[in-house]
N, C-alpha and C positions, 0 to 999 in steps of 0.2 A: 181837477181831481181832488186836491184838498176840500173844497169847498162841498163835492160831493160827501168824502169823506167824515169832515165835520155834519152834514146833513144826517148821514149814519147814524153817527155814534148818538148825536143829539135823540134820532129816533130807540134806538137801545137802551137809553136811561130812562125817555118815555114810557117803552113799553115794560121793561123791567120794573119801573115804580108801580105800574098797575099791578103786577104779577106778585110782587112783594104783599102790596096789600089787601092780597087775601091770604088770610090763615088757613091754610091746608097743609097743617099738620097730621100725623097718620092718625093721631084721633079724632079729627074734624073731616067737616063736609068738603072736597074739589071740589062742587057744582059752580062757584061762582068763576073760579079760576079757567073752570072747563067753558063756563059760557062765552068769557071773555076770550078765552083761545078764538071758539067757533066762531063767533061773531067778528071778530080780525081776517079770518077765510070768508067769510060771506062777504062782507064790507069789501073787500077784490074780487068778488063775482068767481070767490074758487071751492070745488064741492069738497063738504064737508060733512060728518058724521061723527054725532054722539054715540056712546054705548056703555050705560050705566053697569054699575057693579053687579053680578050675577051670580046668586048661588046657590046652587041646586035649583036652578029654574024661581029663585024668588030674586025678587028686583030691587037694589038700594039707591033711591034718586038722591042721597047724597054724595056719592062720590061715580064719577063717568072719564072716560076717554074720550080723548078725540082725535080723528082721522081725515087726513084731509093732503090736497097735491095741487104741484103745478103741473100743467103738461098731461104727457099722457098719461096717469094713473094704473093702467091697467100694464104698464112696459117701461117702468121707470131708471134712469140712471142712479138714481141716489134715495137712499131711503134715510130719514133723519129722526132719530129717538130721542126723547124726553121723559121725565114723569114731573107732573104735574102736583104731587103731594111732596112735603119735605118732613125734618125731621122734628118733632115735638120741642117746645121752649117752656112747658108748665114746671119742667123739672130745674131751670137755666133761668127762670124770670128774672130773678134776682141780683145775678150779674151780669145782665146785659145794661148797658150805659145810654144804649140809645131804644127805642120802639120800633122791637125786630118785625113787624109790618108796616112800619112805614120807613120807604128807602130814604137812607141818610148820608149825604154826602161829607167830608172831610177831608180838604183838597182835592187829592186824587184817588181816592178810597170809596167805595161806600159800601153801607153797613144795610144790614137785612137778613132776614131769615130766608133764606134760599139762592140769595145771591151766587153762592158757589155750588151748590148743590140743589137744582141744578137749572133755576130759573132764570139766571146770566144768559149761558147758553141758547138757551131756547128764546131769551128776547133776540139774538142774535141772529139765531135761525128765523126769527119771523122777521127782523129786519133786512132780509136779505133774499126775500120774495122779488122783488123787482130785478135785482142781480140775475135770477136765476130766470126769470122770463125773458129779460133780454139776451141770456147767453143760450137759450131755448132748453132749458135744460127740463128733464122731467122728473118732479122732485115725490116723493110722498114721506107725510108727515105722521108719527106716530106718539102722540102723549099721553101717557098712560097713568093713572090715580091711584096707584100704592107699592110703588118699588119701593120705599119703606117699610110696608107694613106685610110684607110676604108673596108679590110677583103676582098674584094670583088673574090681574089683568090683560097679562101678555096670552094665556090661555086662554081666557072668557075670547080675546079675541079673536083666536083661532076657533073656536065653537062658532065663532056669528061669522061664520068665510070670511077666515083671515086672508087668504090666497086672492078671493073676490077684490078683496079691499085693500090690501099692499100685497100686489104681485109675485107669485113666486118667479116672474123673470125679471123681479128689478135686479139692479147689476151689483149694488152695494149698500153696503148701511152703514151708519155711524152712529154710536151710541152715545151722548152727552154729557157725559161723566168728566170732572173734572182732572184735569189733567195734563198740568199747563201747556195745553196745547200741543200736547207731544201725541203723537198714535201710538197706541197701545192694543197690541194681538193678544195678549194670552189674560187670563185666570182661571185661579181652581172652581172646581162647583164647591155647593156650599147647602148642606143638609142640617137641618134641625129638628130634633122630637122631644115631645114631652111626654111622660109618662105620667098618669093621674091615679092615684091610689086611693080610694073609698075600704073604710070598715076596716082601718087600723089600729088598734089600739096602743098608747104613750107606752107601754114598755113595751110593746114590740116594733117601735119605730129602727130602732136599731138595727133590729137583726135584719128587719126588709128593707134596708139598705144597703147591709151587708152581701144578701142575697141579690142584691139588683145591681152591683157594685161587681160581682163574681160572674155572672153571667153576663155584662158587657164586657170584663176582661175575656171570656172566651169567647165573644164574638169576635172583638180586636185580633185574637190570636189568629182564629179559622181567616179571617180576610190578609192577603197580601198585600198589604200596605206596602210599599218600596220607597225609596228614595229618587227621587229622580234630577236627573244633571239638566233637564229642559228646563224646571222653574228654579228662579234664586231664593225661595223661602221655603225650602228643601222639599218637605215630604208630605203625606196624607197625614193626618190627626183627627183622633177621637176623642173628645174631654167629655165629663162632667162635669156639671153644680150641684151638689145638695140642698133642696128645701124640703127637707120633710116639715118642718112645721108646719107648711101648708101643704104636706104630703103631697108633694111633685117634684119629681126631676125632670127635668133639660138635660139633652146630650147632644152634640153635635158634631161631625168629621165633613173633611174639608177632600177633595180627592179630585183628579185629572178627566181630561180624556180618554176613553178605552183603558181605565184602569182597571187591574184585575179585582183590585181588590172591592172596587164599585160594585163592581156585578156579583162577587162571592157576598158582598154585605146584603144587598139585594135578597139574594136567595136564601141567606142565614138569618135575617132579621126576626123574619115570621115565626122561627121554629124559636130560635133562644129565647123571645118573648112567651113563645107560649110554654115554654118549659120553665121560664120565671115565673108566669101566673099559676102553673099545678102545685112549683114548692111553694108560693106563697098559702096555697090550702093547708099544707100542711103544719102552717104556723099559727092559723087562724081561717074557717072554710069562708065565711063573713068577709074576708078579703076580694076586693074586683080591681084589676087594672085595666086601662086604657091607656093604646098607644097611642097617638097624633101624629102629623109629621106637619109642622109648624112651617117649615120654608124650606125651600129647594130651589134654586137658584143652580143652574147650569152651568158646565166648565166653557170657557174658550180658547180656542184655538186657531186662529185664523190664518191660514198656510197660505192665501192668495197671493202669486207672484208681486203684484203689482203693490199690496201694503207690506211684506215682507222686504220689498228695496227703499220703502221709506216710511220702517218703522224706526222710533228712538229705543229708550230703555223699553222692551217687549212688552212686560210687566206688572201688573196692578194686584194689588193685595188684597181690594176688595171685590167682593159680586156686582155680575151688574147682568143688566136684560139683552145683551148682547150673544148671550149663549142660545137666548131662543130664538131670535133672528136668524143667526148660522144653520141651530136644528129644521128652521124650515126652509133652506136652502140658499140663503142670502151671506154672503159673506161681508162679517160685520167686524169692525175693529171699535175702538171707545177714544174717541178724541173730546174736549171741553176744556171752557175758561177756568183758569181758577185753580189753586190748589188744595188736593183734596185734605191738609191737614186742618183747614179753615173748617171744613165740614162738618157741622152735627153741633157745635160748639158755638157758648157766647160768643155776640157780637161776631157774629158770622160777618166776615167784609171779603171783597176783591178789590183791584185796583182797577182804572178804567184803561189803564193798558194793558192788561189782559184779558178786557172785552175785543181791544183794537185787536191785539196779537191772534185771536179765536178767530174773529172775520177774517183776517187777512189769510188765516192757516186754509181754510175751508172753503177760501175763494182761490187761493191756490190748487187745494187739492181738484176741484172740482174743474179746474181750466185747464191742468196737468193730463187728468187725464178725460175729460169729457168734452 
């Protein structure tokens, strides 16, 4: 068993050193990352599918998903997420000590860009193909190329029969977010918009801020934001940034499941904006805004008997693609190596015992209850 063991983990640092050295940062290409996933399911004779970036019906062979199982695909026990893109180092180059794409060991450490976020994991999960064929398990794989840069692949994959391709009767999912190891049910969703302003003129920056500054307090007001005693980092929130220099704000609130105050933002958004855009006429008629909605990322809540007896701290403070898994009927929780304050930051590292601790969690889980 040790010697198996040691076979493991030796395979995890292998595949992890490939996974590292591709740069698929959210302003670079996944393709290479993504070939290398696929071609690790091929290479086991197990089906597998790409599905490039999509939008509005125009196609980006830079950056793709990929999908792929053991077993039955179409009726699986376990559904296992990733993404495949990490987070940018052009702004971090600097202080990183070592070459955050090529995996670097120290002792029992090593260093990389995505190591803990969240390429560890996913070597893990692909180390652990044989595991799961011999315990007949039927697995499906989901790695997706920009939960950094705005979710927008969880969807494209639902438009190319998501249902088709990860089952809506698989029985569970796990999201690979780091997390040392513990399960975690719950976080908020997570909304962000930019607002673009054209045909403002330097003294009137001011007061169309003012103006846009007034009318998002009266939207915060119309919505029922509450407090709630279910999460520990209390309530909904709304913030701004100011850029007008490059004449754009970002705003963004954070909010539950079935929160009221979701669904009144919802319905209030349209109108407050279009009531900012008529005063803005009246400041200047030369004035045009644009709203966006930048990222949206789903709340979770995963009430399933069976992870709710063996969840740890509930908890996680960031978003993750675990919310759209649930929406399409899969009850999903977020388990992953690593902890997530490593994340995003030089010299990103984990330790190789908390690759072992990952495996053993998820080989647990999986023989617990499957």
């Amino acid at each position: 068993m040790k010697l198996l063991s040691r076979r493991v983990m030796k395979k995890i640092i292998e595949i992890l050193k490939k996974l590292v050295s591709f740069d698929t940062s959210i302003e670079r290409s996944t393709l290479d990352a993504a070939y290398f996933v696929a071609n690790f399911f091929d290479s086991q004779k197990l089906p597998v599918q790409l599905f490039y970036k999509n939008h509005n019906g125009i196609y980006n062979n830079n950056r793709a998903s990929v999908i792929a199982s053991v077993g039955k695909g179409d009726h699986a026990d376990l559904l296992l997420s990733g993404h495949l893109d990490t987070y940018g180092v052009s702004q971090q180059i600097q202080n990183w000590k070592t070459n955050p794409f090529n995996l670097t060991r120290d002792g029992q450490t090593l260093f990389g860009r995505g190591v803990v976020d969240m390429k560890g994991s996913i070597a893990v999960a692909l180390s652990l193909i044989p595991f799961f064929i011999k315990q007949k398990l039927s697995v499906n794989f989901v790695f997706t190329h920009d939960e950094e840069g705005g979710f927008s692949s969880i969807n494209q994959l639902k438009d190319n029969n998501f249902y088709g391709l990860v089952s809506q009767k698989t029985n569970y999912g796990i999201v690979m977010e780091p997390t040392d190891s513990q399960i975690k049910i719950r976080h908020k969703g997570y909304r962000r918009y930019k607002v673009c302003f054209n045909g403002v003129l330097e003294n009137q920056k001011e007061k169309v801020w003012w103006l846009f500054k007034k009318n998002i307090e009266l939207l915060h007001k119309r919505c029922s934001w509450k407090k709630s005693k279910k999460f520990e980092d209390n309530c909904s929130s709304l913030t701004l940034r100011n850029n007008m220099i490059n004449e754009e704000v970002t705003f963004q609130y954070r909010y539950e499941i079935n929160d009221l105050g979701e669904r009144e933002f919802e319905k209030f958004l349209p109108i407050v904006f279009n009531r900012f855009c008529e005063e803005t006429k009246i400041i200047n008629k030369n004035i045009s805004c644009t709203l966006k909605e930048e990222i949206n990322i789903l709340p979770l809540d995963c009430n399933h008997p069976f992870f709710q007896n063996i969840s740890d701290k509930p908890i996680v403070s960031y978003g993750t693609e675990a919310g759209y898994f649930q929406k399409y009927g899969i009850p999903t929780v977020i388990i992953g190596a690593g902890n997530y304050s490593f994340a995003h930051r030089s010299n990103e590292c984990i330790q190789i015992d908390e690759l072992k601790m990952f495996k053993q969690r998820l080989m647990s889980i999986t023989r617990q209850r499957f």
